[in-house]
C-alpha positions in Angstrom: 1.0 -11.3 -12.0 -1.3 -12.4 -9.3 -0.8 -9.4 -6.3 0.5 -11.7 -3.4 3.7 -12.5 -6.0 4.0 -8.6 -5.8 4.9 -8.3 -2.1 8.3 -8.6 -2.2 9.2 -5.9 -5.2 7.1 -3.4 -3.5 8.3 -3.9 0.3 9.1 0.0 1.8 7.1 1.4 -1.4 4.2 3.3 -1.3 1.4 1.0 -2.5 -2.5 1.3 -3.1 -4.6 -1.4 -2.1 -7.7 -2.1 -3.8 -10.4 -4.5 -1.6 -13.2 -7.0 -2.5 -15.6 -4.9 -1.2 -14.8 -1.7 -3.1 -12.9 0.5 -0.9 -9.3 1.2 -1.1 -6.2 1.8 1.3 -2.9 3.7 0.6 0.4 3.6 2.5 4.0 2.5 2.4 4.1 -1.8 2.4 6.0 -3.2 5.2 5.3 -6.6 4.6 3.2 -9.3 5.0 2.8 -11.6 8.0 0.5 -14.5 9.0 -2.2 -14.0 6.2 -2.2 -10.2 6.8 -0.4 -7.3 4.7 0.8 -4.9 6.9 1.0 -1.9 5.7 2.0 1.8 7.2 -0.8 4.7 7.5 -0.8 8.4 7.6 -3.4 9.4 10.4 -2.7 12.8 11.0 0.2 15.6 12.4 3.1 13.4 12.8 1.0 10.1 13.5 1.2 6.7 11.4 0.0 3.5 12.4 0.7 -0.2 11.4 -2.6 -1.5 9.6 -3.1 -5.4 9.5 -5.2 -6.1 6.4 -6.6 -9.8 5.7 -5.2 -11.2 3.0 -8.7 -12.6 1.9 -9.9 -9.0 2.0 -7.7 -7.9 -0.8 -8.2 -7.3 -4.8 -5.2 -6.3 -5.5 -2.1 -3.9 -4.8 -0.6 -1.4 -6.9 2.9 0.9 -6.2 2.6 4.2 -7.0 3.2 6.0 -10.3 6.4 8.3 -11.0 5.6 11.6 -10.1 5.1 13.6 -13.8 8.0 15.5 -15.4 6.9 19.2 -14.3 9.0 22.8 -13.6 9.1 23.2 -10.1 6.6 26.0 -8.5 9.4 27.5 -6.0 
């Protein structure tokens, strides 16, 4: 399935996004808006920002794999 057919099933999920150039982005998909996917950042402390990525910039996207079956550690 062709990523852009993605956006809607992955909208508020935590999504990595693969670019044309070889670098990658992670965060939680908001949405996509004017031939940008907008997607939420962690910076740092309690600071996120709204990135705007080109939609001509972009590979693909992929939502994040389950969490393994483990014992908890507390």
């Amino acid at each position: 399935m062709p990523w852009q057919q993605k956006i809607p099933y992955l909208i508020n999920q935590p999504i990595g996004v693969s670019f044309l150039d070889g670098t990658g982005a992670s965060g939680v998909l908001c949405g996509a808006s004017s031939g940008k996917l907008l997607v939420i950042k962690y910076l740092y402390q309690a600071q996120f920002a709204l990135m705007q990525y080109d939609m001509y910039t972009i590979q693909d996207i992929h939502e994040f794999p389950p969490c393994p079956d483990q014992q908890p550690l507390y």
